[in-house]
C-alpha positions in Angstrom: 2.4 12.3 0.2 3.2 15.6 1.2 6.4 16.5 3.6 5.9 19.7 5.5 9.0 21.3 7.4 7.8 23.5 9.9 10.0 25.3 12.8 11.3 28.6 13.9 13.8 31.0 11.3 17.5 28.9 11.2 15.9 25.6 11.9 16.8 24.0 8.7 13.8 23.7 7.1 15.0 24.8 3.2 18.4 22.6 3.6 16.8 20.3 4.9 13.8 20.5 2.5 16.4 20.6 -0.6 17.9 17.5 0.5 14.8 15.8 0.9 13.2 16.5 -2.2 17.1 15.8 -3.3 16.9 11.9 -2.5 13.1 11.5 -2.7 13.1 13.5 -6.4 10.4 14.9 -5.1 9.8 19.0 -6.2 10.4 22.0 -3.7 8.9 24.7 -2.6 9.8 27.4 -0.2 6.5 29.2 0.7 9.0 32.2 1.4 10.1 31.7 -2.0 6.5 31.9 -3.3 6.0 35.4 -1.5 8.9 36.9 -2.7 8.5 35.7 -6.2 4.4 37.0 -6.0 5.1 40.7 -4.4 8.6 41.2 -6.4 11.3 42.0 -2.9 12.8 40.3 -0.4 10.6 39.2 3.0 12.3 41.9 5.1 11.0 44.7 2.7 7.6 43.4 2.8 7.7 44.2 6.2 9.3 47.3 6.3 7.0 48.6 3.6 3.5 46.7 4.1 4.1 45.8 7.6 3.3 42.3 9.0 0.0 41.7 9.1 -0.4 42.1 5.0 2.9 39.4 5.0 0.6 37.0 6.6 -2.5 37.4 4.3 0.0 36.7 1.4 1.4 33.9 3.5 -2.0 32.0 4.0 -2.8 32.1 0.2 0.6 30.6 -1.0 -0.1 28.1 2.2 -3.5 27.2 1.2 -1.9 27.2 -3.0 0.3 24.8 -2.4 -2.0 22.4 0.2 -3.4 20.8 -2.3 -0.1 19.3 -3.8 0.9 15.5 -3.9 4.6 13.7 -3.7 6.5 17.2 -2.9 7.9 18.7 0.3 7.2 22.0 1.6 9.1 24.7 3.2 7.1 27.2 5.1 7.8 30.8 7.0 8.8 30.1 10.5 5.1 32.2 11.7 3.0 29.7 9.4 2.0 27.9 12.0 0.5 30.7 13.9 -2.6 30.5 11.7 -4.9 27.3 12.4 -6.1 27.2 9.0 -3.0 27.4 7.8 -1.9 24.1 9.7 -5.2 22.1 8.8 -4.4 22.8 5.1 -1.2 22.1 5.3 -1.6 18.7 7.3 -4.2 17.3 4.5 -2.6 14.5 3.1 0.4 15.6 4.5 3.0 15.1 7.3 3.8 17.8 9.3 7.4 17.8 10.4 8.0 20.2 13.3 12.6 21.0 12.8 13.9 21.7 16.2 16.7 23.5 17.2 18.8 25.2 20.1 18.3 29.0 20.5 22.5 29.7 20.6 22.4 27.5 17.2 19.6 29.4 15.8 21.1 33.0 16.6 25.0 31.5 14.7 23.1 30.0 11.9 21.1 33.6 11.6 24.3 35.7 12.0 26.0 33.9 9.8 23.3 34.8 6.8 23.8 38.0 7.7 20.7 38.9 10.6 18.3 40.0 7.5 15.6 38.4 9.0 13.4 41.2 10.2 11.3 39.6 13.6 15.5 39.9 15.2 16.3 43.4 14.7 16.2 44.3 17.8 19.1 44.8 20.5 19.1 41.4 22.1 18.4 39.1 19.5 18.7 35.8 22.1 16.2 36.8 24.0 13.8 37.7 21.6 14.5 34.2 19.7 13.7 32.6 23.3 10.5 34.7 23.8 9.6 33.7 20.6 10.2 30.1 21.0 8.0 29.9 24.0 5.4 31.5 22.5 5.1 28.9 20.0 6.4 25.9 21.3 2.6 24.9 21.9 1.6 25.6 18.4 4.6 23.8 17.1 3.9 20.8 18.8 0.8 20.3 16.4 3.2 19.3 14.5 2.8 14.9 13.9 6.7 14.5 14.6 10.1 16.7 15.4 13.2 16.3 14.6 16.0 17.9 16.6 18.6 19.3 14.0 20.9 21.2 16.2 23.8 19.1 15.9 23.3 17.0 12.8 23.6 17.9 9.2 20.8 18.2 6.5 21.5 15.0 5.0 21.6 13.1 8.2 18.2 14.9 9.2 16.5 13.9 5.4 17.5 10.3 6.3 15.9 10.1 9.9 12.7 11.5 8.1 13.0 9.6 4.9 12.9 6.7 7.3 10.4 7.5 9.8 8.0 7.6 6.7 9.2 4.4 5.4 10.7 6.3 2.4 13.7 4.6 2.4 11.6 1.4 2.0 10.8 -0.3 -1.4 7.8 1.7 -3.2 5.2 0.3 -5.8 3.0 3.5 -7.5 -0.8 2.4 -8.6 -1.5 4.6 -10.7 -5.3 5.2 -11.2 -5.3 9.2 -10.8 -7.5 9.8 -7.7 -7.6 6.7 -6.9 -4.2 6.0 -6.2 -1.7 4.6 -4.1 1.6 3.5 -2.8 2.2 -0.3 -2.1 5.3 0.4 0.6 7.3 -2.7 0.7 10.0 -3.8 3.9 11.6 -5.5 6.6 10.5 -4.8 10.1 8.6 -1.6 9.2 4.9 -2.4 11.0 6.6 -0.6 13.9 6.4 2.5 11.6 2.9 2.1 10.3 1.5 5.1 13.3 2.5 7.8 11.2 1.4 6.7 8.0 -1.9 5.9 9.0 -1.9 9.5 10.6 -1.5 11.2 7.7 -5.5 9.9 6.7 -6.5 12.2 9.4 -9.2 9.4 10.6 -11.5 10.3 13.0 -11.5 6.4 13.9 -9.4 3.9 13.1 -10.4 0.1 13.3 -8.1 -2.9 13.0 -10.1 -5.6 11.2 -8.3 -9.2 11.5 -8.5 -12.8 13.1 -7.3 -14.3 16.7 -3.9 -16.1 15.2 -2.5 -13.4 13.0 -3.4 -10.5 15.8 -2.3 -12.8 18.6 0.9 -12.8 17.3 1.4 -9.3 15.9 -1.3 -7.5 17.0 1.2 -5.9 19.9 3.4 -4.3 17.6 0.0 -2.4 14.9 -0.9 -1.2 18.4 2.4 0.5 20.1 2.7 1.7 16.7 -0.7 3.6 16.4 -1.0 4.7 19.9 2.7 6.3 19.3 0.8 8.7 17.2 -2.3 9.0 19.7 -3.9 6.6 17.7 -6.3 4.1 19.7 -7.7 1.6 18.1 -11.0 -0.4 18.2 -9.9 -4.1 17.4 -12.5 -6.5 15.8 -11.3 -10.1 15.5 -12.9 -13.0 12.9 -12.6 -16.4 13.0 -9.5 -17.7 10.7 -10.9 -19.9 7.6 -12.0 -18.9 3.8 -15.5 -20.6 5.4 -15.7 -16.9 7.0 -15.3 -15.0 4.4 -19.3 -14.9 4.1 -21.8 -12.2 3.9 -22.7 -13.0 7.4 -19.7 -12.2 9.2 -19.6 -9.0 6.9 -23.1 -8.2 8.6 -21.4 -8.4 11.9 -18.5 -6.6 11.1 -20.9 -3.8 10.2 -23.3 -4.3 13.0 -19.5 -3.7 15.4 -18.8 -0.1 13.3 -22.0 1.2 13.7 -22.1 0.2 17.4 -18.7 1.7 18.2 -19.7 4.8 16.1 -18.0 5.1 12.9 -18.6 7.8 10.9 -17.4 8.7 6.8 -13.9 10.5 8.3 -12.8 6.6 9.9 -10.8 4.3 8.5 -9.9 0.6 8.7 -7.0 -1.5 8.8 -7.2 -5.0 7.5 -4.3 -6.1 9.1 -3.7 -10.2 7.7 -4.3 -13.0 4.9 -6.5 -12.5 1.8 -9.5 -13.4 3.4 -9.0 -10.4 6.1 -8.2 -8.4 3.3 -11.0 -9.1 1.3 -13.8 -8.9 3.6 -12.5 -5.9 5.2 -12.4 -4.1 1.8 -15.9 -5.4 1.3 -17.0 -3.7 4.6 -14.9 -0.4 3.9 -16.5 -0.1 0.5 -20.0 -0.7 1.8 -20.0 0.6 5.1 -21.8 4.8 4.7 -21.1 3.6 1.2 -17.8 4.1 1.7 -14.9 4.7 4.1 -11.0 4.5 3.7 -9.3 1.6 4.3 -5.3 0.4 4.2 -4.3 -2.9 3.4 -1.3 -4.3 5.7 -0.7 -8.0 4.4 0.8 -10.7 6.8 0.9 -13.6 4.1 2.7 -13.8 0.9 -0.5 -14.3 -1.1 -1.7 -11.0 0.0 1.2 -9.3 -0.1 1.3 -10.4 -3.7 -2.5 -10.6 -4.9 -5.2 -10.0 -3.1 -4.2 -6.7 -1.1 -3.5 -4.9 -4.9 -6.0 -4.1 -7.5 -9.0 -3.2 -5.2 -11.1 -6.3 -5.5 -12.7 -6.5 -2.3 -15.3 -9.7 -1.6 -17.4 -12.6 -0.2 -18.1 -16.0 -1.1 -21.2 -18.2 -1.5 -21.7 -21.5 -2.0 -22.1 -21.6 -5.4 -18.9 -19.9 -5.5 -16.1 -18.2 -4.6 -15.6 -14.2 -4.4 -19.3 -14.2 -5.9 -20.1 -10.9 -4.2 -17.8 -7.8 -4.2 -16.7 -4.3 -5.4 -14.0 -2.8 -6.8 -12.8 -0.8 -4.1 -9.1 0.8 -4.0 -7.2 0.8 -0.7 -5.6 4.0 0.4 -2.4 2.5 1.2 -0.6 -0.9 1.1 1.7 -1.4 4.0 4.1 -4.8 3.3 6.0 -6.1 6.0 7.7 -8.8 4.7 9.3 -9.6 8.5 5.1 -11.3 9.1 5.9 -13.9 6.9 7.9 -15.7 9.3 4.8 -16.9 11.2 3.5 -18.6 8.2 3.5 -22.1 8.1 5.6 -23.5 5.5 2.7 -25.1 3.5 0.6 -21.7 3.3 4.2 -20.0 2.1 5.1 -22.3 -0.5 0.8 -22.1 -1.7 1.7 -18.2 -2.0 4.2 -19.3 -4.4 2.1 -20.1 -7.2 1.2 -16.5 -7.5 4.4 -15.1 -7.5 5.1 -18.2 -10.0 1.8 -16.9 -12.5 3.0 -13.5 -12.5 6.4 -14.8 -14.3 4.6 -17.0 -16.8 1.9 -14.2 -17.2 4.1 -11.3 -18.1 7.9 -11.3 -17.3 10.1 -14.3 -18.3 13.1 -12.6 -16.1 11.3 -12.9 -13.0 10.2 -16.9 -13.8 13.8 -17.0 -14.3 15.3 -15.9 -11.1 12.7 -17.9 -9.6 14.2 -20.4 -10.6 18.0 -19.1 -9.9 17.5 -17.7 -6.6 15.1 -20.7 -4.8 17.4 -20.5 -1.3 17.6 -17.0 -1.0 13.6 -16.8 -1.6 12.7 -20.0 0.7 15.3 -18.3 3.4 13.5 -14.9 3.7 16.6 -12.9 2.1 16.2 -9.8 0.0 15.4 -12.0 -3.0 11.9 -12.5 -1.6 11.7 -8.6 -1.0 12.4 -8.2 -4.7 10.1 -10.9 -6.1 7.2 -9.3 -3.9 8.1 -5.8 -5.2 8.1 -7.6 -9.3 5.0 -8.9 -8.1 3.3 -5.7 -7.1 4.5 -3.6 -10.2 3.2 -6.1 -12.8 -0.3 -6.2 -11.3 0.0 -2.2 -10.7 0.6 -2.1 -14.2 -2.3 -4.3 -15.1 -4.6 -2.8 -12.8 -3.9 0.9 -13.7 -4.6 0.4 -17.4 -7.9 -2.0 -16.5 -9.3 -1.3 -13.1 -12.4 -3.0 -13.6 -12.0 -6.4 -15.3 -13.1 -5.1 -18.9 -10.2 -6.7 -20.4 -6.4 -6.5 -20.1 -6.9 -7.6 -16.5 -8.9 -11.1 -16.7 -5.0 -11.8 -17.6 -4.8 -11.6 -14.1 -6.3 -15.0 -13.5 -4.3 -17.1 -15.0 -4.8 -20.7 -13.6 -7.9 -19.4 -11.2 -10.7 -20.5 -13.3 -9.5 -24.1 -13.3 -8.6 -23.6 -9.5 -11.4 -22.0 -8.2 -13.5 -24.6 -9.6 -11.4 -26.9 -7.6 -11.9 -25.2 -4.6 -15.5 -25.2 -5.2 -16.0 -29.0 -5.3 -14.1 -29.5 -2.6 -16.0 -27.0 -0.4 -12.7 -24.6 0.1 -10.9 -27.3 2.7 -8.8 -29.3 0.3 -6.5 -27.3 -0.9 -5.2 -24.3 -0.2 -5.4 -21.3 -2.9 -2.3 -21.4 -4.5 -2.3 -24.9 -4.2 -5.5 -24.9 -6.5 -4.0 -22.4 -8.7 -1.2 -24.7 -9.0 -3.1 -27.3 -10.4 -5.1 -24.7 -12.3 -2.0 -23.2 -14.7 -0.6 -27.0 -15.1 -4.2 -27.5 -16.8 -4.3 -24.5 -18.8 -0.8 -25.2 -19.9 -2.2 -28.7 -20.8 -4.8 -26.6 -22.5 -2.7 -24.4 -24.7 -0.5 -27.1 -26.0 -3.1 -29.2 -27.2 -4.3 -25.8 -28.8 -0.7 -25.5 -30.1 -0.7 -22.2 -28.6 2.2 -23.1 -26.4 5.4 -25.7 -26.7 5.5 -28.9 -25.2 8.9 -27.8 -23.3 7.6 -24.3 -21.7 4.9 -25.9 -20.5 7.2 -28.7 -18.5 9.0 -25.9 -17.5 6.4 -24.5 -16.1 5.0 -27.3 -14.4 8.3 -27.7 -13.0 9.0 -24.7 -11.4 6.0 -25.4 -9.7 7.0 -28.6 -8.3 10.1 -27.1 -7.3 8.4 -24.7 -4.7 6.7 -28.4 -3.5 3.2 -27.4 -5.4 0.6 -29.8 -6.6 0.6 -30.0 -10.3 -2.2 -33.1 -10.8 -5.7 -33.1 -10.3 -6.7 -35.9 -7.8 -8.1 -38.8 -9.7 -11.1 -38.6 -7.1 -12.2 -35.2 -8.2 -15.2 -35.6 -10.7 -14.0 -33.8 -13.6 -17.2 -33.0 -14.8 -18.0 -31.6 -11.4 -14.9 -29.4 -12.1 -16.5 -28.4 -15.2 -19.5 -27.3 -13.8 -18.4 -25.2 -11.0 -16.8 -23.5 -13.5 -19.5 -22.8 -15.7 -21.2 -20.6 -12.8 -17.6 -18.6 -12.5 -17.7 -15.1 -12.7 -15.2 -15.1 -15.3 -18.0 -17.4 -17.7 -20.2 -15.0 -20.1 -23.4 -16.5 -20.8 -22.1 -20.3 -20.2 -19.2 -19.6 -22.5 -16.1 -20.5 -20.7 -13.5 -18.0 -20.7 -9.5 -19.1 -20.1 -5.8 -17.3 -19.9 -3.2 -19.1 -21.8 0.1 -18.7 -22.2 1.6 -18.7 -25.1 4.8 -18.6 -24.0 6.9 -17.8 -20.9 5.8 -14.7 -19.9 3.0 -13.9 -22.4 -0.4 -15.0 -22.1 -3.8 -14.5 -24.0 -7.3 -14.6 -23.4 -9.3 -17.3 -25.6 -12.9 -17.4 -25.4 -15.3 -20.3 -25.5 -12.6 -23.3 -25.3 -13.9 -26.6 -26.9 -15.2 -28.8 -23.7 -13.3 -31.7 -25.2 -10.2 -30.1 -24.9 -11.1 -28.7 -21.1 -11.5 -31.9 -20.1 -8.8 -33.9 -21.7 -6.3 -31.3 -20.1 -8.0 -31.8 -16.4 -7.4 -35.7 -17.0 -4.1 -35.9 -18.8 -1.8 -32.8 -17.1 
């Protein structure tokens, strides 16, 4: 994003801005700075020599040079915002951050530079600092937030805007150029989520989720929108994967057009994976595209499905069998949601968190293991795993956005389990439940292959039974029903069956066209 300090002369806004781009390691730039460095002397002979109105043209093409920068903080002239166009530039993609301060405190912080600031040469320098104010105040107050720094010292005012903009909050970068984003990670931070949506700009903002989830915190998404002048138009879905079809996707369409959205709005899918997905299915489709932030209230979305950009419906021939890739602008993690989850859908979540350990980072299967409590009691270990999560599949996703190879790591243990849920018409089992049952088989699988050793793959399966998941296929589940639901699987090229195997804790590999023998042997004898 992009901090902008605005405020009248002695305010703070270059201390400030140092220290902020200090802790943030962030650059800096002065627009002041920028003038003097362009025209070759100091502000106050620009004025004396050229006179003001040049200083201003000068000022509103260094303004409008450095608008279009990302992940820096900006210092501009105390008369910047003056100009409109100046302040709609500057406010793209940016926060604009309005540094208040006493007149007295302005005039001794003034003095004590030495006065050279030319607007105060005159013989009652108070005044014309309070005539000046007033004449502004209204334009400053365009400004998204203030900050009064009269009494409190540049650090301390970085840190109360560091965490207003839930900077000081754990921060995953996806990095896919133009398409990218932050995944902001914390506890108790949906309270803060007004401003960030505000820097979007949206000329509507909808809140996409279901009765139980928005019953419960839908309360707090609101006070923290319409803090910001934000008012929301709320559209609630029933809670189930059986909703999650291209019918209720019709309706939630048929809702935006009837309460007028237009390509500036954006949404909010503000629940599980199955809000997540269908709202990203809607954003990407709806004017063929509008924006659209992800703000996960279950672990499996925090972890999966609200990263990466695939956005969907199912059908019943299968799940997720209708979707785009579609990148979020933001992901917004409050880990403090997770609370409300029953203890079965947490411990399902799991088994995500548990494949991205046996996928690609044997230290995090590891303090899985070591730090079980701490995880299953909400501490900052669960905070950490979430963030570990997040990076590997940022990783994955940035270097294969679309599927066309690196990622089908990704679904480790979801061809098996997806099939599951298939057969047993989504209600069984829960998703990571299925996936569960889905990397014990391909573990199966990749011993028999002698891709993988007997003991990592009862390691494996043990983890997983030590976060209470199902490891075993149900003896009354056809396996050759299994089969075929996964023969019609996305992941399947031309009836070949494709699988990820590990081949050892934390490294996996893609084989193609597994031996059906072996497929089925695995789903029997796991």
């Amino acid at each position: 994003m992009k901090i902008v300090l605005t405020g009248f002369m002695g305010t703070g806004k270059t201390s400030v801005g140092r220290e902020l781009s200090r802790r943030l390691g962030y650059p800096f730039i002065d627009t002041d700075d920028l003038i003097e460095e362009r025209e070759g002397m100091p502000i106050s002979m620009i004025f004396k020599e050229k006179g003001e109105p040049y200083f201003r043209r000068v000022e509103k093409e260094v303004v409008h040079e450095v608008s279009g920068m990302r992940d820096v903080v900006v210092a501009t002239g105390g008369g910047v915002i003056k100009d409109r166009d100046n302040v709609e530039a500057l406010r793209e993609r940016g926060i604009l951050i309005w540094l208040r301060t006493e007149p007295m405190v302005i005039l001794r912080r003034v003095m004590a530079e030495g006065g050279k600031r030319p607007l105060l040469n005159v013989d009652e320098p108070l005044k014309e600092i309070n005539r000046l104010l007033s004449e502004r105040e209204a334009l400053y107050r365009q400004a998204d937030i203030s900050v009064e720094t009269s009494y409190i010292t540049p650090g301390e005012a970085a840190e109360e805007i560091i965490e207003m903009l839930c900077l000081d909050s754990m921060v995953v970068d996806v990095g896919l150029r133009e398409r990218g984003y932050k995944i902001i990670i914390g506890r108790g931070i949906l309270k803060r989520l007004g401003l960030r949506v505000r820097e979007f700009r949206p000329t509507k903002v909808g809140i996409i989720s279901n009765h139980r989830i928005y019953t419960i915190h839908g309360d707090s998404l609101n006070e923290s929108l319409r803090q910001y002048g934000i008012e929301p138009e709320v559209i609630l879905i029933p809670d189930g994967e059986e909703y999650k079809d291209i019918l209720w996707a019709y309706y939630l369409h048929g809702r935006l057009l009837q309460c007028r959205f237009d390509r500036g709005s954006l949404l909010i899918a503000f629940g599980g994976g199955v809000v997540g997905d269908i709202a990203g299915f809607v954003a990407s489709t709806y004017m063929r595209g509008i924006r659209y932030i992800q703000v996960p209230t279950t672990l499996l979305a925090q972890v999966d499905s609200s990263v990466g950009g695939k956005t969907g419906v199912n059908h019943p021939m299968g799940k997720n069998m209708i979707g785009t890739f579609y990148q979020p602008s933001l992901v917004f993690i409050d880990i403090a949601t997770l609370r409300s989850l029953p203890e079965r859908e947490f411990l399902a979540s799991m088994a995500e968190v548990i494949k991205y350990g046996v996928m690609a980072d044997r230290g995090l299967f590891d303090y899985l293991r070591d730090n079980r409590e701490d995880i299953m009691g909400f501490g900052d270990s669960l905070m950490t795993i979430i963030k570990r999560s997040c990076e590997i599949k940022a990783d994955v996703v940035s270097r294969d956005e679309r599927e066309a190879g690196l990622r089908a790591i990704l679904n480790l243990g979801h061809t098996v389990g997806h099939a599951i849920e298939t057969v047993t018409g989504y209600s069984r089992f829960l998703h990571g439940e299925a996936i569960s049952i889905g990397m014990c088989v391909v573990s199966e699988m990749a011993a028999e292959m002698g891709m993988l050793g007997r003991e990592e793959a009862s390691d494996i399966k043990g983890l997983l039974q030590m976060y209470r998941l199902p490891v075993r296929l149900p003896s009354d589940i056809d396996v050759s029903e299994v089969i075929r639901a996964m023969e019609v699987d996305k992941k399947a090229r031309a009836g070949r069956l494709r699988f990820v195997l590990p081949e050892a804790i934390g490294r996996v590999r893609i084989v193609e066209d597994v031996d059906r023998d072996v497929i089925r042997r695995a789903l029997v004898n796991h």
